[in-house]
CHARMM internal coordinates of N, CA and C (Angstrom, degrees):
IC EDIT
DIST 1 N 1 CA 1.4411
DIST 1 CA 1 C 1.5300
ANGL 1 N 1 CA 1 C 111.06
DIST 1 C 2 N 1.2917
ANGL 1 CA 1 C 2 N 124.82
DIHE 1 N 1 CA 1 C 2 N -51.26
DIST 2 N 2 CA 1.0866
ANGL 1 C 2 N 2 CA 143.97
DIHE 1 CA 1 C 2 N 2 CA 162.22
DIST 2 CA 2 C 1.7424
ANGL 2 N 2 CA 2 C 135.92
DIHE 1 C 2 N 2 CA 2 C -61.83
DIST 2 C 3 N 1.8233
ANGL 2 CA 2 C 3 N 104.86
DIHE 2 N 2 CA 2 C 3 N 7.84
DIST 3 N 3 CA 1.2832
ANGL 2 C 3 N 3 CA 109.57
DIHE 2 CA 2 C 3 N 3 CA -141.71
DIST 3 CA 3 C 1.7296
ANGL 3 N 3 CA 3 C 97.50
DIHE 2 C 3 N 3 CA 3 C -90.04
DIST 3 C 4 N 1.6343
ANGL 3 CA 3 C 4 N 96.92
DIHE 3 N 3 CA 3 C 4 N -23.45
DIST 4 N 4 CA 1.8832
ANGL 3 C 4 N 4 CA 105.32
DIHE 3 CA 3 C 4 N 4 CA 169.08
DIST 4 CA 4 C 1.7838
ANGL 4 N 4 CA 4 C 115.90
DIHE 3 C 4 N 4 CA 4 C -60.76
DIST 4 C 5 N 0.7286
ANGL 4 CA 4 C 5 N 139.26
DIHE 4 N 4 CA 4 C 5 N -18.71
DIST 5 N 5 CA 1.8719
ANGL 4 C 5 N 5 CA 167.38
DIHE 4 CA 4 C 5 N 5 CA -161.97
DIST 5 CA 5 C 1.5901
ANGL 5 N 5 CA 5 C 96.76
DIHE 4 C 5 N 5 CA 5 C -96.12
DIST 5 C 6 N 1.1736
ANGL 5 CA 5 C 6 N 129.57
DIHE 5 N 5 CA 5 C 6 N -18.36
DIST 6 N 6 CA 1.8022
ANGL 5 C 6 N 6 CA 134.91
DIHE 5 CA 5 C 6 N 6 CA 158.45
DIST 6 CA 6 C 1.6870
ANGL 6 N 6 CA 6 C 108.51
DIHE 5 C 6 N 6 CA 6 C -81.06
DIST 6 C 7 N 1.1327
ANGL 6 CA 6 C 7 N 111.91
DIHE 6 N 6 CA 6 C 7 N -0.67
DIST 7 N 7 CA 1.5741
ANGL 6 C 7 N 7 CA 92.76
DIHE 6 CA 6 C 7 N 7 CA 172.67
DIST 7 CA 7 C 1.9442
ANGL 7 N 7 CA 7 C 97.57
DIHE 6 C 7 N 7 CA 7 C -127.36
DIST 7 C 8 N 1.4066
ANGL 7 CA 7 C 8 N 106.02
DIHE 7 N 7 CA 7 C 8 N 146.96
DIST 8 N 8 CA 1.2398
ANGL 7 C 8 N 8 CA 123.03
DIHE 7 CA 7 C 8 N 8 CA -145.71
DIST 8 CA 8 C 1.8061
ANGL 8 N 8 CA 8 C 85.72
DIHE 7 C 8 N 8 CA 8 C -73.90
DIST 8 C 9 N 1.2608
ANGL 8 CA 8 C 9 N 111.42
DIHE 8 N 8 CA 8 C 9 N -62.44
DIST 9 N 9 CA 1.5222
ANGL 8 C 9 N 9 CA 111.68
DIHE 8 CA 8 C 9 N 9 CA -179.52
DIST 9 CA 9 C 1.7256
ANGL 9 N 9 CA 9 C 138.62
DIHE 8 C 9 N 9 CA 9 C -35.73
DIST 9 C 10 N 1.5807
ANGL 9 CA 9 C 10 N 86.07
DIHE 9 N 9 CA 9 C 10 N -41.36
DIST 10 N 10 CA 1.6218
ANGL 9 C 10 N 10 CA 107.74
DIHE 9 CA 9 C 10 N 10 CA 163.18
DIST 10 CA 10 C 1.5024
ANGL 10 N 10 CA 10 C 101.62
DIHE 9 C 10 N 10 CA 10 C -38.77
DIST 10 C 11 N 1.8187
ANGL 10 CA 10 C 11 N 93.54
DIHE 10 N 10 CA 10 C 11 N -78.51
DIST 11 N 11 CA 1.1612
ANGL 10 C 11 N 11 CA 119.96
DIHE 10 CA 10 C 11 N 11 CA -164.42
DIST 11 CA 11 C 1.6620
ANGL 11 N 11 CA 11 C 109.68
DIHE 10 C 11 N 11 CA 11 C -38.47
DIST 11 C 12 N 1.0349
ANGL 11 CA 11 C 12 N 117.86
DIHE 11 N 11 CA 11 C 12 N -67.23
DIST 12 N 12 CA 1.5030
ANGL 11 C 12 N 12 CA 122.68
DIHE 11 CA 11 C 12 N 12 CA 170.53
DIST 12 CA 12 C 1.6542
ANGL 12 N 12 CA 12 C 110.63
DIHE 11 C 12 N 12 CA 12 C -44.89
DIST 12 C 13 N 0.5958
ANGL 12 CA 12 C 13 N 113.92
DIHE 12 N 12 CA 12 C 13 N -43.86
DIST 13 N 13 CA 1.7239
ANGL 12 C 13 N 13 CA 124.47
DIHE 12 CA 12 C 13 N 13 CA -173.26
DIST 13 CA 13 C 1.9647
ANGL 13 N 13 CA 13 C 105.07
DIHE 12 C 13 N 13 CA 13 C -65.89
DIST 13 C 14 N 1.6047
ANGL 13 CA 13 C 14 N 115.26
DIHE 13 N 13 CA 13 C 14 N -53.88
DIST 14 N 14 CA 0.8182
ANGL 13 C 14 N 14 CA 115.40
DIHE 13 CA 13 C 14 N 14 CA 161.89
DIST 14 CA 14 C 1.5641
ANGL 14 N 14 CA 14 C 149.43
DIHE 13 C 14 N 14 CA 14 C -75.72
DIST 14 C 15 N 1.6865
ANGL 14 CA 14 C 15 N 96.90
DIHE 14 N 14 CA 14 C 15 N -5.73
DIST 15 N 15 CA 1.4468
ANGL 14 C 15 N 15 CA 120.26
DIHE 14 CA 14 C 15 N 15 CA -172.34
DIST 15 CA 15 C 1.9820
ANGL 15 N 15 CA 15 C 86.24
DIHE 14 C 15 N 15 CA 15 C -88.42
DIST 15 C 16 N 1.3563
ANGL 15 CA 15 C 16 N 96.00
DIHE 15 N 15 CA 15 C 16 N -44.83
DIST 16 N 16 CA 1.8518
ANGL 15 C 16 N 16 CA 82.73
DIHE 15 CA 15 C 16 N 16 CA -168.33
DIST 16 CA 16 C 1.3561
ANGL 16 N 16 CA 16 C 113.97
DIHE 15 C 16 N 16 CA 16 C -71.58
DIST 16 C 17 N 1.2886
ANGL 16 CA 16 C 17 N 114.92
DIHE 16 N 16 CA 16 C 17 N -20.58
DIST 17 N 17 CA 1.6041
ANGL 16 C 17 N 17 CA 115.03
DIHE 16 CA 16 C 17 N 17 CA 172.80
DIST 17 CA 17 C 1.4061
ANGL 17 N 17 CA 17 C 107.69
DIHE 16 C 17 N 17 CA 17 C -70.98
DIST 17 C 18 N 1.1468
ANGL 17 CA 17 C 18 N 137.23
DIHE 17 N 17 CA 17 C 18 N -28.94
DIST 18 N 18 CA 1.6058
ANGL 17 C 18 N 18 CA 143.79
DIHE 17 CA 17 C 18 N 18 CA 177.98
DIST 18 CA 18 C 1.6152
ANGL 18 N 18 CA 18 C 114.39
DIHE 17 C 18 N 18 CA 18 C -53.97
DIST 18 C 19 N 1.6753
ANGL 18 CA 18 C 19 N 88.54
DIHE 18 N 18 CA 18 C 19 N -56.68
DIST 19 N 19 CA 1.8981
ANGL 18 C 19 N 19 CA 114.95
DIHE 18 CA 18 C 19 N 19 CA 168.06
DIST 19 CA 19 C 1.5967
ANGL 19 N 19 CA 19 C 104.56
DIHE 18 C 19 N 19 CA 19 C -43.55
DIST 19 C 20 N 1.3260
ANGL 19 CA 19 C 20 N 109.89
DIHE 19 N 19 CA 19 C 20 N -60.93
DIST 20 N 20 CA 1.5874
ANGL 19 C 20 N 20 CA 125.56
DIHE 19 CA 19 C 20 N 20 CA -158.11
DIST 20 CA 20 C 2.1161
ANGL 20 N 20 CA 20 C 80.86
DIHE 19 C 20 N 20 CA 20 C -61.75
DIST 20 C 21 N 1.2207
ANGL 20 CA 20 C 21 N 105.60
DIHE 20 N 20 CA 20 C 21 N -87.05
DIST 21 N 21 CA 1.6277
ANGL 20 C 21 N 21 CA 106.70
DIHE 20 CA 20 C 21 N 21 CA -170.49
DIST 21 CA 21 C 1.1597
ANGL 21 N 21 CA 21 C 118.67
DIHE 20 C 21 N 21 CA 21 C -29.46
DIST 21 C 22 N 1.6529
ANGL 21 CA 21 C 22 N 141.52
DIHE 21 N 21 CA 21 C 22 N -10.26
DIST 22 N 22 CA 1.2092
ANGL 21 C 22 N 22 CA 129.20
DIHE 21 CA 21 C 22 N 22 CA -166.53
DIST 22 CA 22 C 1.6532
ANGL 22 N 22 CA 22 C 94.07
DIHE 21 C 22 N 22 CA 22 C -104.94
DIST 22 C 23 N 1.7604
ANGL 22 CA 22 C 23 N 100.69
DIHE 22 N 22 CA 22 C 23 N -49.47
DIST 23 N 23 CA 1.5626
ANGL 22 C 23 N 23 CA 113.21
DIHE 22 CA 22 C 23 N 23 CA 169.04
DIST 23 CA 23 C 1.5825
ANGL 23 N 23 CA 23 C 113.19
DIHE 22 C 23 N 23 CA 23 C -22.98
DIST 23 C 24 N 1.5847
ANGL 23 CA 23 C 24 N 111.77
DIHE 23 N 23 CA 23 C 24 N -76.49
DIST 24 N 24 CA 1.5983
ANGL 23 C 24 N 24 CA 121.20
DIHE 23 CA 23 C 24 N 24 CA 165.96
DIST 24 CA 24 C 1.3244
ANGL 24 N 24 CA 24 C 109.68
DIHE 23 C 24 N 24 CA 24 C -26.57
DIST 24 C 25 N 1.5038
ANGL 24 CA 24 C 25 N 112.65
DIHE 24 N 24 CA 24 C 25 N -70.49
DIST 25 N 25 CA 1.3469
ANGL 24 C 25 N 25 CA 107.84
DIHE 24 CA 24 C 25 N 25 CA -169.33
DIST 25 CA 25 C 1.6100
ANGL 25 N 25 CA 25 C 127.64
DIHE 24 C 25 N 25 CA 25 C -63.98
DIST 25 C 26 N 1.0951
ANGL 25 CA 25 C 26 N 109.93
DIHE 25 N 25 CA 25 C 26 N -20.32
DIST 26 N 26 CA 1.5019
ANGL 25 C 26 N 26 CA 125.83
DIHE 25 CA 25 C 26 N 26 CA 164.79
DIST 26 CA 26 C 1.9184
ANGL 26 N 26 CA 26 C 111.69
DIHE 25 C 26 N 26 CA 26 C -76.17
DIST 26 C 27 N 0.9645
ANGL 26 CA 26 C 27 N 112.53
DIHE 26 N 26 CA 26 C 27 N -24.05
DIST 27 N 27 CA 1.2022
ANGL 26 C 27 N 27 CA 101.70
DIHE 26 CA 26 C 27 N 27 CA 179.10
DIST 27 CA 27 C 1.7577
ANGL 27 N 27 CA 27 C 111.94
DIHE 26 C 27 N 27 CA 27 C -95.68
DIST 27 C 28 N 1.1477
ANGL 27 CA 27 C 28 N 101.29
DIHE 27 N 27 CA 27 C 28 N -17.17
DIST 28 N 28 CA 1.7349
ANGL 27 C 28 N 28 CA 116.39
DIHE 27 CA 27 C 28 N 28 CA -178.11
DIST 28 CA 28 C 1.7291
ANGL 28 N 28 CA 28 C 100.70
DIHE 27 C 28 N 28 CA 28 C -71.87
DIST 28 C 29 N 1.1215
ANGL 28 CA 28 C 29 N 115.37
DIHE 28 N 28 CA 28 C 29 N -60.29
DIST 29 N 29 CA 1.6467
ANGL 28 C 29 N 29 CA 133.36
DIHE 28 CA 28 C 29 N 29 CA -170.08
DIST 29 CA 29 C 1.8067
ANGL 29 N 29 CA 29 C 94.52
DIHE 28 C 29 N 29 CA 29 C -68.17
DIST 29 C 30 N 1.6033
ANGL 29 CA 29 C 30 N 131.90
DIHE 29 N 29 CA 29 C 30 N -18.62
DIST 30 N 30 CA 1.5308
ANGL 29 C 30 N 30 CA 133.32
DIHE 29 CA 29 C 30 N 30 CA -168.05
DIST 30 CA 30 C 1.9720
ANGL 30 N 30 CA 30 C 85.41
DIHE 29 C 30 N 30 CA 30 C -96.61
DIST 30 C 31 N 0.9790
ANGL 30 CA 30 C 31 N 82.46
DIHE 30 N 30 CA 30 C 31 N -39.33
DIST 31 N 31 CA 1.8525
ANGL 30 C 31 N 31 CA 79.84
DIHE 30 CA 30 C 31 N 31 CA -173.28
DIST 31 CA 31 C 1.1709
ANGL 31 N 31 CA 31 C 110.47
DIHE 30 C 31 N 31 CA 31 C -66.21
DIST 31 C 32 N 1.1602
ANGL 31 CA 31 C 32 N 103.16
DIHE 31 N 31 CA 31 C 32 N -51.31
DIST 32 N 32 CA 2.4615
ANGL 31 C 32 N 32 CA 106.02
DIHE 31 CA 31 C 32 N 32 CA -179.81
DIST 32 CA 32 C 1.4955
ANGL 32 N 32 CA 32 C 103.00
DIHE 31 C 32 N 32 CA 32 C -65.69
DIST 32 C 33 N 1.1243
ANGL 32 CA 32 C 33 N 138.56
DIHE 32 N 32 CA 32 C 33 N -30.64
DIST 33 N 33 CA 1.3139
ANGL 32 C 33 N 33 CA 145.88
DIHE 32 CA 32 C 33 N 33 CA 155.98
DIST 33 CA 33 C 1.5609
ANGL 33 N 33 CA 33 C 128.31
DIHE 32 C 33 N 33 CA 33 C -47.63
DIST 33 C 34 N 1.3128
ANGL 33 CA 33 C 34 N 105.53
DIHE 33 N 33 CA 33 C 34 N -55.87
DIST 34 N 34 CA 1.4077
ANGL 33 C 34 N 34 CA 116.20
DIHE 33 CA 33 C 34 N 34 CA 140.68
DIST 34 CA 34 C 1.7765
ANGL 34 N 34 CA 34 C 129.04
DIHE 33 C 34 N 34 CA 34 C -19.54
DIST 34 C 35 N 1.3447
ANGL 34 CA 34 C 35 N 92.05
DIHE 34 N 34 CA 34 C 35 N -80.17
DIST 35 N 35 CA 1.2206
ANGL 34 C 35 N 35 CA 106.39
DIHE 34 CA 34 C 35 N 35 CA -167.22
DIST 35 CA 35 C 1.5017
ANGL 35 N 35 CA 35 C 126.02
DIHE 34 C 35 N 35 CA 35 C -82.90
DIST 35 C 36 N 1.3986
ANGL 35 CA 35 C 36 N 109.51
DIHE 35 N 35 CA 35 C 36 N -20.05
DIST 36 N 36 CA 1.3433
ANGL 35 C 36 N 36 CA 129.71
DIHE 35 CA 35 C 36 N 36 CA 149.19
DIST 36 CA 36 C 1.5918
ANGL 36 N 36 CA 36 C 107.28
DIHE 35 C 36 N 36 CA 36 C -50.34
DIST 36 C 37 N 1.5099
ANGL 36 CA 36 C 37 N 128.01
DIHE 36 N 36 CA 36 C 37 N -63.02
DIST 37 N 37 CA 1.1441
ANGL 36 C 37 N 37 CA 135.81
DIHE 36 CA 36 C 37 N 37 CA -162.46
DIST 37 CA 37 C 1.7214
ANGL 37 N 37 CA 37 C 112.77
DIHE 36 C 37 N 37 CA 37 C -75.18
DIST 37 C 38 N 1.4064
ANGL 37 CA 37 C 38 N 116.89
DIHE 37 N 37 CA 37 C 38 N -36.15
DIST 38 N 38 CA 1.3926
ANGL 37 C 38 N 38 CA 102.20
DIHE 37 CA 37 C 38 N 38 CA 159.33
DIST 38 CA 38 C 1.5599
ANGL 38 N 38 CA 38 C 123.60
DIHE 37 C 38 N 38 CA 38 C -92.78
DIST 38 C 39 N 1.1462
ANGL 38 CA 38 C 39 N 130.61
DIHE 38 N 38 CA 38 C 39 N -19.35
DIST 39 N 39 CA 1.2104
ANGL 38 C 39 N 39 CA 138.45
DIHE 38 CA 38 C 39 N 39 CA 164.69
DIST 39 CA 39 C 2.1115
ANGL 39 N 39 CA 39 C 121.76
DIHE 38 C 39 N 39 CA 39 C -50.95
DIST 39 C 40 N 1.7695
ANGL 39 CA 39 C 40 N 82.71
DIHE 39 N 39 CA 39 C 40 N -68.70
DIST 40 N 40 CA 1.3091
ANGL 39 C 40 N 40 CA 101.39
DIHE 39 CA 39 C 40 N 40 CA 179.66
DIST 40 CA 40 C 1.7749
ANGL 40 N 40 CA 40 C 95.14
DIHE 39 C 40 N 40 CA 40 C 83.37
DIST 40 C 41 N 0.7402
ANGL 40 CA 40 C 41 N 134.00
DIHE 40 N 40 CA 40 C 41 N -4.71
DIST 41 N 41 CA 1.2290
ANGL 40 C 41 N 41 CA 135.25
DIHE 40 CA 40 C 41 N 41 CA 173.32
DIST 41 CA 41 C 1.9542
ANGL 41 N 41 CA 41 C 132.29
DIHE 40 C 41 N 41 CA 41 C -81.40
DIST 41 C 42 N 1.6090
ANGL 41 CA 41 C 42 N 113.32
DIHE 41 N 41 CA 41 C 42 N 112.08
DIST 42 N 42 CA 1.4121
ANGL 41 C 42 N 42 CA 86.99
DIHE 41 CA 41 C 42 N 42 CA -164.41
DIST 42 CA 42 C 1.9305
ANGL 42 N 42 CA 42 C 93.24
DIHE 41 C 42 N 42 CA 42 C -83.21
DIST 42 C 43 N 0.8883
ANGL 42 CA 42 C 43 N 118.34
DIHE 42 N 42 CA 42 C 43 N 16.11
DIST 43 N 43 CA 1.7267
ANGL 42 C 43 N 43 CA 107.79
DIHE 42 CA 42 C 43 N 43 CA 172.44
DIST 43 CA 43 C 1.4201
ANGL 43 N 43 CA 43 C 102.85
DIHE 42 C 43 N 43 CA 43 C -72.62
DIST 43 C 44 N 1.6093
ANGL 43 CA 43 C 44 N 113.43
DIHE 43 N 43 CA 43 C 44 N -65.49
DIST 44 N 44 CA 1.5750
ANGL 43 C 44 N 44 CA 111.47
DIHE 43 CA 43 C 44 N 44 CA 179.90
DIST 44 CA 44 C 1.2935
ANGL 44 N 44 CA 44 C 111.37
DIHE 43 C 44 N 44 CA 44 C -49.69
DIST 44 C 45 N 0.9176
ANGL 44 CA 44 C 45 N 134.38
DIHE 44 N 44 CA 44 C 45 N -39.88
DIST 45 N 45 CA 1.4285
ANGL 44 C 45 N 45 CA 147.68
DIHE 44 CA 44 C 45 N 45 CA -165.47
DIST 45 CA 45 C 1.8353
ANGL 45 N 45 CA 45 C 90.87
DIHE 44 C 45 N 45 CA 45 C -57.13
DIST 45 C 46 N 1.3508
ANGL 45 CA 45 C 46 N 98.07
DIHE 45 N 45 CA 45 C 46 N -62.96
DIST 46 N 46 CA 1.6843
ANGL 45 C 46 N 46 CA 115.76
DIHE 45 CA 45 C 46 N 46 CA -158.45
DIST 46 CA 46 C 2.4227
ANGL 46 N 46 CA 46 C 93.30
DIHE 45 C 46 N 46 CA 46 C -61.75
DIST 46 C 47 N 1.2300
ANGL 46 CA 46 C 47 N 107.38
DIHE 46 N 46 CA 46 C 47 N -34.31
DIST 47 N 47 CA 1.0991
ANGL 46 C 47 N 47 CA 112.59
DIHE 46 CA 46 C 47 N 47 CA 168.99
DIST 47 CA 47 C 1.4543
ANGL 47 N 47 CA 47 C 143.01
DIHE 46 C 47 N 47 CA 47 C -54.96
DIST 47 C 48 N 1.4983
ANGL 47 CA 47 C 48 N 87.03
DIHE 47 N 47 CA 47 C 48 N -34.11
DIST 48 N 48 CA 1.3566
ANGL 47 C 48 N 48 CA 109.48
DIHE 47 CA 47 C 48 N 48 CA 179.15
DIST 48 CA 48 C 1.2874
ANGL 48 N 48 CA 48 C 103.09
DIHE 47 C 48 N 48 CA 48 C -92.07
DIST 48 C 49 N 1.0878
ANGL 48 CA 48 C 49 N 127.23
DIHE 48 N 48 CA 48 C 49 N -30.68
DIST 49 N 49 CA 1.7881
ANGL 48 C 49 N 49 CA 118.93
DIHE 48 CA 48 C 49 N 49 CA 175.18
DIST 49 CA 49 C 1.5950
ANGL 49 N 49 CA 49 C 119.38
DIHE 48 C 49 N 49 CA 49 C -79.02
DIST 49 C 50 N 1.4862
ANGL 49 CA 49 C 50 N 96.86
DIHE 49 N 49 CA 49 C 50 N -43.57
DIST 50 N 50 CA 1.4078
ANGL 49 C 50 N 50 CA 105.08
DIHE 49 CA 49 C 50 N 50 CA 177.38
DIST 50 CA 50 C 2.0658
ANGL 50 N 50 CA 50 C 113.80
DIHE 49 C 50 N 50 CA 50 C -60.99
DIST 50 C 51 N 1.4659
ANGL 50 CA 50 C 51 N 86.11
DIHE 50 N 50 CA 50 C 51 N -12.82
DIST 51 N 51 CA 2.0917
ANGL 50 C 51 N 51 CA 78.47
DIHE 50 CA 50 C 51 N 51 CA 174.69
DIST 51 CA 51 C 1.4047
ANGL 51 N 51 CA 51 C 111.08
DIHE 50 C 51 N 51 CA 51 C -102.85
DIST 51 C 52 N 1.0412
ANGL 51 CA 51 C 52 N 121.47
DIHE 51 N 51 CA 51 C 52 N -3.97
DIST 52 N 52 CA 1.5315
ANGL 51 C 52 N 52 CA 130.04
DIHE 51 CA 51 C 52 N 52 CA -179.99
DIST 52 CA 52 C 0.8182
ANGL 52 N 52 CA 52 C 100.76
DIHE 51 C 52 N 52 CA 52 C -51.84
DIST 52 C 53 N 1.7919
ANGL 52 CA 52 C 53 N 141.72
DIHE 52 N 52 CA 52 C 53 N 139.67
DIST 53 N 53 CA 1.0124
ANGL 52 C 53 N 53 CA 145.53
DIHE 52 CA 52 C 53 N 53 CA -177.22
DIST 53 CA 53 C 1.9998
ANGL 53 N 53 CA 53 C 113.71
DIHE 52 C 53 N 53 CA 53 C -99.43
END
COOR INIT
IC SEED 1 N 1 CA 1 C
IC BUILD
């Protein structure tokens, strides 16, 4: 399962996409946080998630 993860390039290739996916997800969860926090509103809140692509 793991047998692509023996070549160094993979590895790099797939380690930075890992970086990139957490990045996204950290910036998605900073944004609803955001907007929750100046709003106070769970409608905006519900707005801002519901357009996320």
């Amino acid at each position: 399962m793991f047998a692509a993860l023996r070549v160094r390039d993979y590895r790099i290739y797939w380690s930075t996409g890992l970086v990139s996916n957490i990045g996204s997800a950290m910036q998605g969860v900073a944004l609803d946080w955001f907007v929750l926090t100046l709003t106070h509103s769970g409608t905006a809140l519900g707005w801002v998630v519901g357009s996320a692509p």
